[in-house]
C-alpha positions in Angstrom: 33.7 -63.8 -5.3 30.2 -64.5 -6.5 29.8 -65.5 -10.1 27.6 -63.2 -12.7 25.6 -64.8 -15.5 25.7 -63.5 -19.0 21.8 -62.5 -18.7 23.0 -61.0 -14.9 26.1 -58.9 -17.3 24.3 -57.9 -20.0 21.2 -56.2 -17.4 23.9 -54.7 -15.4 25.8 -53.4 -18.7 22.3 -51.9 -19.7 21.9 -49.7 -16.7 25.1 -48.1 -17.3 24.9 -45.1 -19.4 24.9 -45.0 -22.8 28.6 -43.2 -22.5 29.7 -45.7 -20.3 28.6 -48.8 -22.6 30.4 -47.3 -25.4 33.7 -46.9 -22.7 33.1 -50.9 -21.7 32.9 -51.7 -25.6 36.2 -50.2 -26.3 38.0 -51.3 -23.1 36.9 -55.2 -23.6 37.8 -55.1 -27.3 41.0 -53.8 -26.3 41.6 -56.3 -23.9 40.4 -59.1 -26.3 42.9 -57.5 -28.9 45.8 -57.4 -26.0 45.1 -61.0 -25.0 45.5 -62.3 -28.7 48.5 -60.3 -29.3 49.7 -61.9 -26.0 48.8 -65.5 -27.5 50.4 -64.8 -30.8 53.4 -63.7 -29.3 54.0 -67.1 -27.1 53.3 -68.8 -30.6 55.9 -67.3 -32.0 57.9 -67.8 -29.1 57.5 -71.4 -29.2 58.2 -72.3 -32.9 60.8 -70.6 -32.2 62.5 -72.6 -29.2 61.1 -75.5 -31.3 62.9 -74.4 -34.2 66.2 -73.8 -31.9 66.2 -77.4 -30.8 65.8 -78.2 -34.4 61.9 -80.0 -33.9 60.6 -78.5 -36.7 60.7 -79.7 -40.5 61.4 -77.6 -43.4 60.3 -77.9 -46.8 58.5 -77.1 -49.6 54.1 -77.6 -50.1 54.7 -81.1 -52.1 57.2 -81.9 -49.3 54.5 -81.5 -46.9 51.5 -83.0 -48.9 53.9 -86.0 -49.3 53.9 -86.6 -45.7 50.6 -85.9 -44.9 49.3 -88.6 -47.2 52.5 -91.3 -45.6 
């Protein structure tokens, strides 16, 4: 598969017709929306297996500021 550059894209995107940019805009923010959702969800996922195995701390701000500063 041959690569396309961003200049290359946004040409190619700019020959479409004006409906059809307005369909890509929507599809690729919904798809950057989907992939974030995705991400967030492994996140939460993780803290909590983390929080299963018992590798996280708890506490309260000061508790926290107290061991940031050692």
């Amino acid at each position: 598969m041959s690569t396309v550059t961003f200049k290359e894209a946004l040409e190619l995107i700019e020959s479409l017709p004006e409906e059809e940019r307005w369909s890509l805009i929507e599809i690729v923010r919904r798809r950057l929306v989907e992939k974030r959702r995705d991400e967030i969800a492994e996140s939460v996922r993780q803290a909590r297996e983390d929080f299963a195995r018992g590798d996280v701390k708890r506490g309260t701000v000061e508790d926290l500021l107290r061991d940031l500063r050692g």
